[in-house]
N, C-alpha and C positions, 0 to 999 in steps of 0.2 A: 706427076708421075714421071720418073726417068730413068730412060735406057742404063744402065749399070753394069758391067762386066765384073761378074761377082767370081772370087775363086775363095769359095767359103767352106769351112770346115764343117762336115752336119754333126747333131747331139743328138738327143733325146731324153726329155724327160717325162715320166708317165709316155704319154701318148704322143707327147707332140715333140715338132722338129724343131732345131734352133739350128741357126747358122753364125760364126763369128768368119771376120774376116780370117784368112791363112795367116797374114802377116803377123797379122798380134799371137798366136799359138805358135808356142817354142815346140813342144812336146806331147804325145798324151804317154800315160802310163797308168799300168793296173793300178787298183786301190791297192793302198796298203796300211798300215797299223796307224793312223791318226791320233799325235799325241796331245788332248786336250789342253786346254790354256787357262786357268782358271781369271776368271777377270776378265775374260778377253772381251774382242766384240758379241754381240750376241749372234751377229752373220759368219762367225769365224770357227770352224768346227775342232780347226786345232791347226800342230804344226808336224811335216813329216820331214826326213833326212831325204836328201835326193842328191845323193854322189857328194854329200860334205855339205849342202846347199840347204837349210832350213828352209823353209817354203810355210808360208799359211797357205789352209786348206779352207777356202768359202764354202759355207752351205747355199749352193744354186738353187735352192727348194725353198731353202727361208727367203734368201732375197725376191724371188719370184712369186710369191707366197701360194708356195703348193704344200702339199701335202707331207710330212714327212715320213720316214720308213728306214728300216734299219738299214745300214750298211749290206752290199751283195758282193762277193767274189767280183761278179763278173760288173762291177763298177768299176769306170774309168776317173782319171784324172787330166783335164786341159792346164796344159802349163803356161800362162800367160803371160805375160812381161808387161806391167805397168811402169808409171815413171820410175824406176831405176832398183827394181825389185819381180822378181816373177811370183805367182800368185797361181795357184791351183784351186782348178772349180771342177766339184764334185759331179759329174753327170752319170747317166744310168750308161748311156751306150753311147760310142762315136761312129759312126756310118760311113767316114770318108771325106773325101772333098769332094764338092760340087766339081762340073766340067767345065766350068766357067764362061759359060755360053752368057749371053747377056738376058736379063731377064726385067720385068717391068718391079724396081720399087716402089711401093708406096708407103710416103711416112707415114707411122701409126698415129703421130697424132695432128695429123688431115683426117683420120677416122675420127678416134676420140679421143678425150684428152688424156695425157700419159703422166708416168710420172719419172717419164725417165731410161726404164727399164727395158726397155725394148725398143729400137731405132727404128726399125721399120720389116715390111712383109714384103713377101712375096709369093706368087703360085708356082707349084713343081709335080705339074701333071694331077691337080685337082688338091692337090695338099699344099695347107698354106706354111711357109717356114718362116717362122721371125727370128730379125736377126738383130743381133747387140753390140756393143759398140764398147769396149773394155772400160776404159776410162768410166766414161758416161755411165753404164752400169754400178760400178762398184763406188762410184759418188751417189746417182741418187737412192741408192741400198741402203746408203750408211756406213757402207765397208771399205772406204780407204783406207790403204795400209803405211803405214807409215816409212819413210825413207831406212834402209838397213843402215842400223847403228855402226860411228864409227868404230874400228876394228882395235885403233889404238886407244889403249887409257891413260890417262892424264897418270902421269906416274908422280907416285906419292914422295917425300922426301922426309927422311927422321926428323925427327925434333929433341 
């Protein structure tokens, strides 16, 4: 167990809290019209326009293997920055940041064994928050996304 000065971002899914670190969350913003991908991953619920910016949209409920449920107004989107691409994951509600008081981690799997998806816990006034680690997550998910394609095309020449 170790002391950690956590300034983490809180979520919610169904019932429970999540925490990512601040640094990795660019943005969150309201749901919006999610434009399916056919082919795509199965963890990938589509892609939406965000100021010119394509963005895949992760199902955080399939990865985490919760329950799924339709689309709500009042869903949000975390905007994440993986290696050299941002990545929006679907949550029900975002809460805030933490106050970044230090608080006791324990890695989840010193409990039990994991598979990845969840870095570690902590308590916050009898409520336990697990908290994820972006990279880490969206590898052992299944849902790495692949590096945004070059901009420029090989340009053709007549024959």
């Amino acid at each position: 167990m170790a002391d950690t000065r956590h300034n983490l971002i809180l979520f919610d899914l169904d019932d429970q809290r999540y925490g990512l670190e601040l640094g990795q969350v660019q943005r969150v913003v309201r749901v919006v019209a999610i434009t399916p991908v056919p082919g795509g991953p199965a963890a990938m619920l589509g892609l939406f326009n965000l100021e010119g910016t394509i963005i895949p949209v992760m199902n955080t409920r399939r990865m985490l293997h919760l329950p799924e449920r339709e689309l709500r107004l009042s869903d949000q989107l975390l905007i994440v920055q993986t290696s050299g691409r941002p990545v929006a994951l679907l949550v029900d509600a975002v809460h805030g940041v933490s106050d970044g008081r230090e608080w006791d981690e324990i890695p989840l799997d010193t409990i039990i064994s994991t598979d990845g998806l969840i870095r570690g816990v902590f308590g916050d006034q009898g409520e336990l928050i697990f908290i994820q680690d972006i990279p880490a997550f969206l590898s052992a998910a299944g849902a790495e996304i692949p590096d945004p394609i070059d901009d420029h095309h090989p340009e053709t020449t007549p024959q």
